[in-house]
C-alpha positions in Angstrom: 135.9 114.0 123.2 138.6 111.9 122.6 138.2 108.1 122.3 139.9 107.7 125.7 137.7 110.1 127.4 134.9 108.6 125.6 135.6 104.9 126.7 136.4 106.5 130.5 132.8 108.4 130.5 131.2 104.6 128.9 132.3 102.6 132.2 130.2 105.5 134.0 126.9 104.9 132.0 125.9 100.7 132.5 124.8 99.1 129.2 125.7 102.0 126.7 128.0 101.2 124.1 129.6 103.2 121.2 128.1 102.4 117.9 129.3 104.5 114.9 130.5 107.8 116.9 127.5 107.7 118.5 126.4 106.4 122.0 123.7 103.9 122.2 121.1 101.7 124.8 118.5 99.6 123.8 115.7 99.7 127.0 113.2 96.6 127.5 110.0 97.0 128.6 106.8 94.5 129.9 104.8 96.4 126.7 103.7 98.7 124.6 102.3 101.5 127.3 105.4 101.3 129.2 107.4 102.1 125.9 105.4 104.8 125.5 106.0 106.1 128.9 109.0 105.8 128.6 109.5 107.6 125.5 106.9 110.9 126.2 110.1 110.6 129.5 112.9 110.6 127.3 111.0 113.5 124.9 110.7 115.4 128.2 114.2 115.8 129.4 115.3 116.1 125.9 113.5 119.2 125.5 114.4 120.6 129.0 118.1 119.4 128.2 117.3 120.7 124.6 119.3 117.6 123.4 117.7 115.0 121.8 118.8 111.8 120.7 117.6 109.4 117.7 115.1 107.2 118.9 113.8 103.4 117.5 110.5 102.1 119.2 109.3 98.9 119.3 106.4 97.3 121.3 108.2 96.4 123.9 111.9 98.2 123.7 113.3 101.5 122.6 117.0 102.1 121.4 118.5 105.7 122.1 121.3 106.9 120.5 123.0 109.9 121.2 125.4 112.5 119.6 126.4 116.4 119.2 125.7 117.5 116.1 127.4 121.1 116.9 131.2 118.9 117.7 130.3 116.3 114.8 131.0 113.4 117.8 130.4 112.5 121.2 130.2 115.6 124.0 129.9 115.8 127.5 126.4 116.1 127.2 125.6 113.1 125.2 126.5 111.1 128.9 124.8 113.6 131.5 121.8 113.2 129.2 122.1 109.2 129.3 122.6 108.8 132.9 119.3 111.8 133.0 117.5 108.8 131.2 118.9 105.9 133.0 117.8 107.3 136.2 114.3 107.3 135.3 114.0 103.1 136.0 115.8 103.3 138.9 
């Protein structure tokens, strides 16, 4: 994608930002179990999508960042798969 696609497709996608040609959210969460729950989610739809992002858990937060490695950037993907997790907590 280019970076005018990319910043088009990042004003569709609340609260994800690009960090180092990658896209990126940080989640907050009440605690630990809903982390968790959150993660076995995201580890779900990854595997269906059979994308899956870099993932940094905390107790009570997890930061997803996602990229293609096949384009060596940013796809298409990378943004149907954030909205995929966004909509869980809605």
């Amino acid at each position: 994608m280019t970076p005018y696609e990319i910043g088009k497709h990042l004003q569709m996608v609340v609260g994800w930002s690009l960090v180092d040609g990658s896209i990126e959210k940080t989640y907050s969460f009440a605690n630990y179990h809903e982390t968790i729950g959150f993660v076995n989610a995201v580890a779900w739809i990854a595997n269906r999508e059979d994308h899956h992002p870099d993932l940094a858990v905390g107790y009570d937060r997890c930061a997803v960042r996602f990229n293609t490695h096949s384009v060596n950037g940013i796809s298409l993907n990378d943004f149907i798969c954030a909205a995929k997790l966004d909509a869980l907590l809605t």
